[in-house]
C-alpha positions in Angstrom: 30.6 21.7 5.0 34.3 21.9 5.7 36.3 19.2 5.8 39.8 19.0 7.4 38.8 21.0 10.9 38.4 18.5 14.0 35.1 16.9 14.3 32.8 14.4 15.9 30.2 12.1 14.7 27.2 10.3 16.2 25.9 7.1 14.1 22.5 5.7 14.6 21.4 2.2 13.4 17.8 1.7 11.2 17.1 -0.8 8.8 15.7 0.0 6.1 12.8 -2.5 3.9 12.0 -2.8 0.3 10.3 -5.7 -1.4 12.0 -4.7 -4.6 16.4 -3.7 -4.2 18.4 -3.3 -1.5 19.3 -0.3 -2.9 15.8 0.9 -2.1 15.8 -0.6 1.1 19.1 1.4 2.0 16.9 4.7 0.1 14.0 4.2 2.4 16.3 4.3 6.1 18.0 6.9 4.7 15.1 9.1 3.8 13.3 8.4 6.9 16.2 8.6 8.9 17.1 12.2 7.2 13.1 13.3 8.5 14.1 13.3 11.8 18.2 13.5 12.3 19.5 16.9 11.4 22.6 17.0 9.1 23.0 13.4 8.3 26.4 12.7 6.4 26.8 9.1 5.7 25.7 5.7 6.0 27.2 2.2 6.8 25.8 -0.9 5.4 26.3 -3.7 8.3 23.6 -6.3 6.9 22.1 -7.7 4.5 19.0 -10.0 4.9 15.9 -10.9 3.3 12.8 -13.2 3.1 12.5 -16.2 0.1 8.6 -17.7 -0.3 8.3 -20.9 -1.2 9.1 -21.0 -4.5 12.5 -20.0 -3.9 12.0 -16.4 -4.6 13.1 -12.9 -2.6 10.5 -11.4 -1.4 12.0 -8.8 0.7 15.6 -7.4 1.2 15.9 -5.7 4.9 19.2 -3.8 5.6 21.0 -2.6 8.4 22.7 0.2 8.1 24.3 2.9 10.2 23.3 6.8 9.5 26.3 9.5 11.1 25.3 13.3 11.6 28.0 15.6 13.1 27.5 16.3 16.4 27.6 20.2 16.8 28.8 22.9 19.5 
C-alpha cells in the first residue's frame, strides 16, 4: 500500500462482543468484519459499553467501532 497518492475511504460501523476484554471485543468486529470487507485499513473506537450482574461484576464489554477500506477505481 502506498501512502501519499489521493485516496478515499468508506467506514462501516459493527460492534464487536466479548465477555472477557474489550480488546477482544474490538478483535472479534475486526475479524469478522475483515471476512467480508476487502482491504480493510483501520478501525475507530466510538463506544464503549457493557453489562454488570448483580453482584456488581462485568459480564460483557460491547464496542462500537468503525472499520475503513479504501474504496478502489
Amino acid at each position: 500500500m502506498t501512502y501519499g497518492k489521493d485516496r478515499v475511504y468508506k467506514k462501516v460501523e459493527v460492534i464487536g462482543v466479548s465477555r472477557d476484554t474489550i480488546e477482544n471485543a474490538v478483535q472479534a468486529a475486526v475479524s469478522k468484519a475483515h471476512q467480508t470487507l476487502k482491504g480493510l485499513s483501520w478501525f475507530e473506537v466510538d463506544e464503549v459499553h457493557g453489562h454488570i450482574d448483580a453482584d456488581g461484576k462485568v459480564t460483557e464489554y460491547q464496542v462500537l467501532l468503525k472499520v475503513a477500506f479504501e474504496l478502489k477505481d
